[in-house]
C-alpha positions as CSV (number, residue, x, y, z in Angstrom):
1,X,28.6,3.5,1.5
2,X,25.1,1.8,2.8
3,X,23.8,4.9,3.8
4,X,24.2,6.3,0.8
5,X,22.6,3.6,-1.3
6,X,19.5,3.6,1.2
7,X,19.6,7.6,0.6
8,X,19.1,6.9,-3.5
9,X,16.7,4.2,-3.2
10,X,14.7,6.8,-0.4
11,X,15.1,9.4,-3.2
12,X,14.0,7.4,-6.0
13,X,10.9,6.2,-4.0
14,X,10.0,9.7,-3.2
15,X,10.2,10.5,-6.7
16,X,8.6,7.6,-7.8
17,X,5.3,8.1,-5.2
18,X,4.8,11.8,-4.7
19,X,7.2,14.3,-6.7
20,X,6.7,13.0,-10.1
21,X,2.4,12.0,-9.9
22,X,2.0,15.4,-8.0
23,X,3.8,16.8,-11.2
24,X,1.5,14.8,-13.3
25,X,-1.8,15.9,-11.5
26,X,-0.8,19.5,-12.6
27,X,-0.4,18.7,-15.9
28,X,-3.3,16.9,-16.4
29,X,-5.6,19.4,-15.1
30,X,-4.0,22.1,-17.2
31,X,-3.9,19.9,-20.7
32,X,-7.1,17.6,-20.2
33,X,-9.6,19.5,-22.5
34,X,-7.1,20.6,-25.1
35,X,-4.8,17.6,-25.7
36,X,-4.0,16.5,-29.2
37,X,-4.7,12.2,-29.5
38,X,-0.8,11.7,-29.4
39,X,-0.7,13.8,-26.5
40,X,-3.9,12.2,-24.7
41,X,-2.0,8.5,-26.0
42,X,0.8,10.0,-23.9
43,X,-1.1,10.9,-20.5
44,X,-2.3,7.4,-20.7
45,X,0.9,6.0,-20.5
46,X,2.2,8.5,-17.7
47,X,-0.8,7.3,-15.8
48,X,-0.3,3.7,-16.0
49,X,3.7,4.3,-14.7
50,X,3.3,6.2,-12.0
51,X,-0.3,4.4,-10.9
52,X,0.7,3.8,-7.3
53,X,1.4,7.4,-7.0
54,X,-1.8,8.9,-8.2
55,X,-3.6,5.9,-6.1
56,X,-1.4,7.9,-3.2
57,X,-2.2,11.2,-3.6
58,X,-5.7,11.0,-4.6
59,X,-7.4,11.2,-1.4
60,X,-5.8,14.5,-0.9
61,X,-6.7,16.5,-4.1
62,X,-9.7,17.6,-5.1
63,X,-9.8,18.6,-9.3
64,X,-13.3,18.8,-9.2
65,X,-14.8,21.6,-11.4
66,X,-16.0,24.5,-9.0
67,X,-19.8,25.0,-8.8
68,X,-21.0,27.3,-11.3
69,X,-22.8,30.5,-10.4
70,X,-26.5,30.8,-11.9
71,X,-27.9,34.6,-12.6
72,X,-31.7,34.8,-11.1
């Protein structure tokens, strides 16, 4: 019965730190630019829950935009 409550809270953290603000990196990428002000209200809000998560996973992604290309 112990192993299984240290299996949940294990689960829950994983969730918590690295499914659920990888999720949320996507998501912002893809609706950043064309987000209605409830919607932008909303990403705020996501942000601020799963702060320690994006603070996680922010040294590994790079959502920069990609250099543009300039015609001579």
């Amino acid at each position: 019965m112990d192993i299984a409550i240290a299996l949940l809270y294990l689960a829950l953290a994983g969730a918590f730190l690295l499914v659920i603000p990888a999720m949320l990196y996507f998501y912002l990428r893809a609706r950043w630019y064309v987000a209605s002000s409830f919607e932008r209200g909303f990403m705020y809000f996501l942000v601020f829950m799963f702060f320690p998560g994006l603070l996680l996973l922010a040294p590994f992604l790079n959502f920069r935009p990609k250099p543009r290309q300039i015609e001579s």
